[in-house]
C-alpha positions in Angstrom: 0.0 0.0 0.0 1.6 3.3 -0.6 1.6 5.6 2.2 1.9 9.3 1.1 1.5 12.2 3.9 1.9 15.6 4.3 1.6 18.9 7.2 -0.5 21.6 5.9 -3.0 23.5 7.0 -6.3 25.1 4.6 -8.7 23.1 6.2 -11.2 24.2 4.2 -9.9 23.2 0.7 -8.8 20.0 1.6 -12.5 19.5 2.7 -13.3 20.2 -0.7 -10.6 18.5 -2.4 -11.9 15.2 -0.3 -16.0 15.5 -0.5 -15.3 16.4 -4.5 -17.7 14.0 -6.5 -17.1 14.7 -10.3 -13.4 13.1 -9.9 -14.2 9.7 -7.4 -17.0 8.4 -8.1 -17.9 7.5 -4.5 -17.0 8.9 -1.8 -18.1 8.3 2.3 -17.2 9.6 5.5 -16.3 6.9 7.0 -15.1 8.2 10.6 -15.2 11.1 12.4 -13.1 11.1 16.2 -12.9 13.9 18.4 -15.0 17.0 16.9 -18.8 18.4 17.9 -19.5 18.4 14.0 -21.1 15.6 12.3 -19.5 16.8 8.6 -16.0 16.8 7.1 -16.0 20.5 6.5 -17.3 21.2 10.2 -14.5 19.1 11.5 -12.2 21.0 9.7 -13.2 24.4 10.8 -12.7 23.4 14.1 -9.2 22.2 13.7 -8.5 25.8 12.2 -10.3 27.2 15.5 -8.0 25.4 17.8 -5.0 26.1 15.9 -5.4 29.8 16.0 -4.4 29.7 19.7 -1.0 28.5 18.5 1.4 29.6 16.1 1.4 26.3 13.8 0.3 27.3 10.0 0.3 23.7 9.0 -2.0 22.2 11.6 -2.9 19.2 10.0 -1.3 15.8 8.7 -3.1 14.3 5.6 -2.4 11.0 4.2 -3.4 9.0 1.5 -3.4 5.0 1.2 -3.0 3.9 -2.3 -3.1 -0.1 -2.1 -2.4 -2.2 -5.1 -4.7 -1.8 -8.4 -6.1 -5.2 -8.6 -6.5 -5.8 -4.8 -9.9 -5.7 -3.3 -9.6 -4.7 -0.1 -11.8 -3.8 2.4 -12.4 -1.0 4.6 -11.0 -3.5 8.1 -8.0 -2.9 6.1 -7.6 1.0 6.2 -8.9 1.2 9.6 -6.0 -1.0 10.7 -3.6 0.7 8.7 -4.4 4.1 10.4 -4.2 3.1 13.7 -0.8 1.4 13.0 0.3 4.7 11.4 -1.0 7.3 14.2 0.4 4.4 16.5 4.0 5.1 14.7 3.8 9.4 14.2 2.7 10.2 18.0 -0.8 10.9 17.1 -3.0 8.9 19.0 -6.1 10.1 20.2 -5.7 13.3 17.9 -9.0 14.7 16.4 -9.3 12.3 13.0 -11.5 12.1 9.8 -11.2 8.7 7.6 -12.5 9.5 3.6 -13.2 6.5 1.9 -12.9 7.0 -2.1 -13.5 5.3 -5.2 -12.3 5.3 -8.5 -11.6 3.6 -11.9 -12.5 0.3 -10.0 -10.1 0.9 -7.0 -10.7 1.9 -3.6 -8.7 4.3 -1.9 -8.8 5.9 1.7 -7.7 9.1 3.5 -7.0 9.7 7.1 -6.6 13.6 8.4 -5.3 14.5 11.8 -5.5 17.8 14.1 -1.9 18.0 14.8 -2.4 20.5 18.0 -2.2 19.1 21.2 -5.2 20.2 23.0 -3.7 20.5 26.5 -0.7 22.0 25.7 -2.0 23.6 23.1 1.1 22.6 21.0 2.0 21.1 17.2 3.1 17.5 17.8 6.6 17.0 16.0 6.3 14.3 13.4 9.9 13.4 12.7 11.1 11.2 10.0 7.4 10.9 9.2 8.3 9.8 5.8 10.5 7.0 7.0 8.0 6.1 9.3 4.9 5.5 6.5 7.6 3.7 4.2 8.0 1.2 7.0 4.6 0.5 7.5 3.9 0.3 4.0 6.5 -2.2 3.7 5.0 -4.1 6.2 1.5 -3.9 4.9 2.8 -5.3 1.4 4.3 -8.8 3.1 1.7 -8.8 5.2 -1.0 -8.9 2.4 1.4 -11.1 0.2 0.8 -8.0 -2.4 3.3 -7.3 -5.0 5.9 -5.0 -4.3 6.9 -1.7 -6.1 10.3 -2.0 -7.7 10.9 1.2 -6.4 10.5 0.1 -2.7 13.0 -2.8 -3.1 15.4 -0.4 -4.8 15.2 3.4 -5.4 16.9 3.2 -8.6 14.5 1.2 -10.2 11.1 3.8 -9.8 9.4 4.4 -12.9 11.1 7.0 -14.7 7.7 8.0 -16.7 5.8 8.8 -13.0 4.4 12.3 -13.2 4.3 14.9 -11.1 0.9 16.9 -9.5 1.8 20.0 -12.0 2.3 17.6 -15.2 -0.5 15.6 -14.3 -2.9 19.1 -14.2 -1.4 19.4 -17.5 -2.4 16.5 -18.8 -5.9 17.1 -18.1 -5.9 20.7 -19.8 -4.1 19.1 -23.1 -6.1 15.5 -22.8 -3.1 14.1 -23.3 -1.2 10.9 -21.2 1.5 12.3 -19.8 3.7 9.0 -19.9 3.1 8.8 -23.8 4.2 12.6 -23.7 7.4 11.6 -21.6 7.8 8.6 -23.7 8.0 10.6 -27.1 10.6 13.0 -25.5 12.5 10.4 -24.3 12.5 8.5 -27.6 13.6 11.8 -29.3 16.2 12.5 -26.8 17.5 8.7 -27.6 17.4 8.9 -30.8 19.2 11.8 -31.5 23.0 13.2 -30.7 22.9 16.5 -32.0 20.7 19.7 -31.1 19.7 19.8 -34.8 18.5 16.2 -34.5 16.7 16.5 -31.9 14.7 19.4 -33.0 14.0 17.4 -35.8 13.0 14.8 -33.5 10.7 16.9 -31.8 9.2 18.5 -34.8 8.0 15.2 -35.8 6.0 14.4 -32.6 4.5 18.2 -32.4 6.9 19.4 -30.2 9.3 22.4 -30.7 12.6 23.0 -28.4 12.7 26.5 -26.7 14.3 28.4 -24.2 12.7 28.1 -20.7 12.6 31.3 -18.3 13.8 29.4 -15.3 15.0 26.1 -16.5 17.4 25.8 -19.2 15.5 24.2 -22.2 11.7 23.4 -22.9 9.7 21.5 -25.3 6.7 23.7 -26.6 3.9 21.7 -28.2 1.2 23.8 -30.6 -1.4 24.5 -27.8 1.3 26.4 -26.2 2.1 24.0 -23.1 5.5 24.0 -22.5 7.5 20.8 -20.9 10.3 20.3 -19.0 13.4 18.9 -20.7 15.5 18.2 -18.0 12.4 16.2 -16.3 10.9 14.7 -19.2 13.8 13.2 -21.0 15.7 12.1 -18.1 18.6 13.4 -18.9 21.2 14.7 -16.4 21.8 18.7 -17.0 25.2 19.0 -17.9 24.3 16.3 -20.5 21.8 18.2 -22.1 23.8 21.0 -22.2 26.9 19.2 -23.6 24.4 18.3 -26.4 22.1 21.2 -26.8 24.7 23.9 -26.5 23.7 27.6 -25.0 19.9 27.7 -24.8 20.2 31.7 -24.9 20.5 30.7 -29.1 17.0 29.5 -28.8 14.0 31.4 -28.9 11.8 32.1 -25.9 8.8 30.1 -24.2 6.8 33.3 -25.4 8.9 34.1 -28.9 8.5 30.1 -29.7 4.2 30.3 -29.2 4.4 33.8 -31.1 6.0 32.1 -34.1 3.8 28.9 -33.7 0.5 30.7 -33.5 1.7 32.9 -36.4 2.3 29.7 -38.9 -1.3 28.2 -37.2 -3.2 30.3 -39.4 -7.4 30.1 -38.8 -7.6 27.6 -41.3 -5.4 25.3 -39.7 -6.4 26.2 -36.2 -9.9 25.3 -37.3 -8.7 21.7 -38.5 -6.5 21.0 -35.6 -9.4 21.8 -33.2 -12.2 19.8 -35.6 -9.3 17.0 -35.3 -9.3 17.1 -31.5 -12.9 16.8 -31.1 -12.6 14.2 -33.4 -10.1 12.1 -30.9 -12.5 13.6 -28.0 -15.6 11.7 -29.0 -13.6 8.2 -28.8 -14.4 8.0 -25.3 -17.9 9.5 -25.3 -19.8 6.0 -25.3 -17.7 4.8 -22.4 -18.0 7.6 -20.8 -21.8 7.6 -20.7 -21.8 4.2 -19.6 -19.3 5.1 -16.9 -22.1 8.0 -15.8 -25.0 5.5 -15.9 -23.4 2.9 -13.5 -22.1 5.2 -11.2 -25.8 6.9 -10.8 -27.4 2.8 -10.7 -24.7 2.1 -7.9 -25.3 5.0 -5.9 -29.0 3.9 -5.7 -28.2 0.3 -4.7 -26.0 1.9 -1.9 -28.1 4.0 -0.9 -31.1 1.6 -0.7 -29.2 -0.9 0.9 -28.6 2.0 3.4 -32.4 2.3 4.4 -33.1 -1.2 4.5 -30.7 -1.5 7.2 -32.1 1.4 8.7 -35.3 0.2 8.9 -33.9 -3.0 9.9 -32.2 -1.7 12.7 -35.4 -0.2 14.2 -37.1 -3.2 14.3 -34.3 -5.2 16.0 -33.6 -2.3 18.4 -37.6 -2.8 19.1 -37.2 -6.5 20.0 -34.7 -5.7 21.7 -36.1 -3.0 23.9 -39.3 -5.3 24.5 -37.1 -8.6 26.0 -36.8 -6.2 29.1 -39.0 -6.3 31.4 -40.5 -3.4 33.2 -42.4 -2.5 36.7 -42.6 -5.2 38.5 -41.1 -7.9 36.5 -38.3 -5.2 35.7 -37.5 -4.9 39.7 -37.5 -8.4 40.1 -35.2 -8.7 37.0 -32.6 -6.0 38.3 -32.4 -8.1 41.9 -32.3 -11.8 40.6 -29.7 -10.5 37.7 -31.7 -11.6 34.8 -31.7 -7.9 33.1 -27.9 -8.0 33.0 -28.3 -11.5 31.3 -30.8 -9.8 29.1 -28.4 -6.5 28.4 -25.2 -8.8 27.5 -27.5 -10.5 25.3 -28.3 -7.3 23.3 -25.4 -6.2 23.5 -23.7 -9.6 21.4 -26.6 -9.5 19.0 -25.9 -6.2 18.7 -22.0 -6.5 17.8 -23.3 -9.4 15.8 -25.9 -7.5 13.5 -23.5 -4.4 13.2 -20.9 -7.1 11.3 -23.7 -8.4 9.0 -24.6 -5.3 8.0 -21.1 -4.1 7.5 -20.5 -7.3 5.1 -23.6 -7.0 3.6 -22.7 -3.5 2.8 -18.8 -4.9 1.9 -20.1 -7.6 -0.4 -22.6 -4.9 -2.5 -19.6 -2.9 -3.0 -17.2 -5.9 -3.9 -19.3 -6.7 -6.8 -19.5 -3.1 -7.7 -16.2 -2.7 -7.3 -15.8 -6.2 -9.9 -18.6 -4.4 -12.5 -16.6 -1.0 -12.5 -13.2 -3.1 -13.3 -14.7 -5.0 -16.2 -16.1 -1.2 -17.8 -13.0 0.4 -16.8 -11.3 -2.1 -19.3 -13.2 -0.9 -22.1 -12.7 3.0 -21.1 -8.5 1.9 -21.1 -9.0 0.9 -25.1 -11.0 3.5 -25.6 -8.5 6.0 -24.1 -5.3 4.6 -26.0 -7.5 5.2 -29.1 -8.2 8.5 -27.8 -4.3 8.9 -27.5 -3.1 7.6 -30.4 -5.5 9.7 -32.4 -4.3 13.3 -30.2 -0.5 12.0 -31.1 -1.2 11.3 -34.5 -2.8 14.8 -34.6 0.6 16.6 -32.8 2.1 14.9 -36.3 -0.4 16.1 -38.7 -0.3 19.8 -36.6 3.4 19.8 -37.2 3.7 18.8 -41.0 0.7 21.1 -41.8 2.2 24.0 -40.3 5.9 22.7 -42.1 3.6 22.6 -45.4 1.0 25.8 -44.9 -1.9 23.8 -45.7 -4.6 21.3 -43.9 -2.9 17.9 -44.8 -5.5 15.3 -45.6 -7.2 13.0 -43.4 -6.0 9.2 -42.2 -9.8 8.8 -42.4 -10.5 10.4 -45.8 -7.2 8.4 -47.2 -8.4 4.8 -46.0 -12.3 6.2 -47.6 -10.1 6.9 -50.5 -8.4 3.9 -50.6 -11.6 1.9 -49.7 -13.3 3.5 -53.0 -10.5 2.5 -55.1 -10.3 -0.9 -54.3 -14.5 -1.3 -54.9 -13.7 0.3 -58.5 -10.9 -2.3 -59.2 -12.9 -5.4 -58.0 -15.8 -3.6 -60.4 -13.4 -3.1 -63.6 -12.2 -7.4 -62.4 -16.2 -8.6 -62.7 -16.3 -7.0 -66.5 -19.4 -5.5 -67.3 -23.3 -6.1 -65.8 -25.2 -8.6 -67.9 -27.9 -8.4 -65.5 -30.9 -8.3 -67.0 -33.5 -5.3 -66.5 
């Protein structure tokens, strides 16, 4: 399980950030500990209350547990996770919220704790806290007999196309995967061993080679997003400058967009962005189906939370009748029978609370299956998406090379398609069919 935390404070946005619906596509409040409010937001507000009597700006610790992609694991899991990890950092009994989230078919959780101290009304030091989660995240993997990263058995061997928070924002604005980006600028960067070859390289995949205002050289594709060199190719710096030479003989971030928008004339602007629709609409059935089973799961969930509602009224009934009262509920308290009655309750109680949480676990097991099997249909329709949005960086970059709107894969295979029927037509000779 990967363990990522973090002090901060804005209580209020990560609130928002967490209870944000259009990007998981369920989410629950699963626990709340030590706060009057009954709401995430609420909670919040009142660990920015209590910090104000302190000096501390980042107030709170938030983590994230990421288990493996194909694991189903259930919420037992996080709980016992949590308390191993507040067990670890110091912060037991510390005002907590758990966030249950999921997404793509994967279930993922967040803890946030109040770092103040309430009695001492002092920050509690979390030293070494990233040491500390990459232990117990160690320990959850052979625990679990779940797959290890390679990156956890040996730092050199992370994944060299893993993205950033800024590059993956990117990637949302441009549509665009930003390992297939990283991949084509590493594959240029590879296969090249001159700054003219590269460009060349570059050019070729949509991408043209600038001069960045803080780092040393960019790649600048025809939307105007601009990408780190020194990040995306993997390249050490005084490599790419061994290569690459002085980037002041480059143009600028802002010099490079000028003199792409000015060869993106209207015309061609118009077909790049008719083009991009084009690749947009790949995913659009998926998509909707995505949107229709969220909406029919939601419903079951939420059904499945009255019924046990209403179940637990009636059993809470029963339960309050088996004691008896007056009299007979005098007698009972002096012979002990109502405290024979009470632990009963109580273990049907305990008993009923674990059916209904695997009742509720098995509903969203299955879901959980269901959203896998679609989100394997969304992953084709997305490399389709993406190799349509790379073959249009191409086209952009030739038609701009040539001045004109270059014809279409699509009208070439019609093309082709029509020539082929007229060959097979000339082959059969002329119709004798009767009229």
């Amino acid at each position: 399980m990967i363990l990522k935390g973090n002090q901060r404070g804005n209580g209020r946005e990560l609130a928002n950030h967490l209870m944000k619906g259009r990007e998981n596509e369920h989410i629950e409040l699963h626990d709340l500990r030590g706060f009057v409010a009954d709401d995430l937001h609420g909670a919040m507000e009142e660990n920015e209350a209590i910090a104000r009597g302190t000096q501390c700006q980042k107030y709170l610790f938030s983590l994230s547990l990421n288990p493996p992609e194909h694991e189903d694991v259930p919420v037992e899991v996080f709980e016992a996770a949590i308390e191993r990890i507040e067990g670890r950092l110091g912060l037991e009994g510390q005002p907590r919220a758990i966030v249950v989230h999921e997404k793509e078919g994967r279930r993922h959780a967040h803890a946030v704790w109040s770092r103040i101290d309430g009695d001492q009304m002092k920050a509690i030091k979390l030293d070494y806290y990233k040491l500390r989660l990459n232990e117990v995240a160690r320990e959850l993997y052979r625990e679990h007999g779940w797959q290890m990263p390679d990156g956890f058995r040996d730092k050199g061997q992370r994944d060299p196309l893993a993205f950033t928070l800024e590059e993956w924002q990117q990637a949302k604005r441009t549509k665009q995967d930003p390992k297939l980006t990283k991949t084509m600028i590493r594959e240029s960067w590879t296969g090249s061993d001159s700054r003219e070859s590269f460009e060349a390289a570059l050019k070729d995949k949509g991408l043209w080679l600038a001069r960045g205002d803080k780092r040393g050289f960019v790649a600048v594709d025809w939307r105007g997003e601009t990408y780190s060199l020194s990040r995306m190719s993997g390249a050490k710096t005084k490599e790419i400058a061994a290569r690459l030479g002085n980037p002041k003989d480059l143009l600028s971030v802002d010099e490079a967009k000028a003199q792409i928008g000015a060869q993106l004339t209207p015309k061609l602007e118009a077909w790049a962005k008719e083009e991009q629709a084009r690749a947009d609409k790949a995913g659009l059935a998926a998509q909707f189906q995505r949107e229709q089973m969220v909406q029919r799961q939601r419903q079951a969930r939420e059904k499945l939370k009255t019924q046990h509602e209403e179940r637990w009224l009636l059993e809470e009934k029963r339960r309050a009748e088996r004691t008896p009262r007056g009299i007979r509920g005098l007698w009972g308290w002096v012979t002990g029978k109502n405290r024979q009655i009470r632990k009963e309750n109580e273990a049907e109680i305990a008993r009923n609370q674990e059916r209904d949480r695997a009742e509720k676990q098995e509903t969203i097991r299955k879901q959980l299956a269901e959203r896998r099997n679609l989100q394997r249909q969304i992953k084709l329709a997305r490399e389709k998406q993406q190799a349509r949005i790379a073959e249009l960086n191409q086209d952009v970059a030739r038609a701009i090379q040539m001045g004109r709107v270059p014809e279409r894969s699509q009208d070439k295979q019609q093309e082709r398609k029509r020539s082929r029927d007229r060959g097979r037509a000339r082959d059969r000779g002329p119709d004798r069919t009767p009229n």
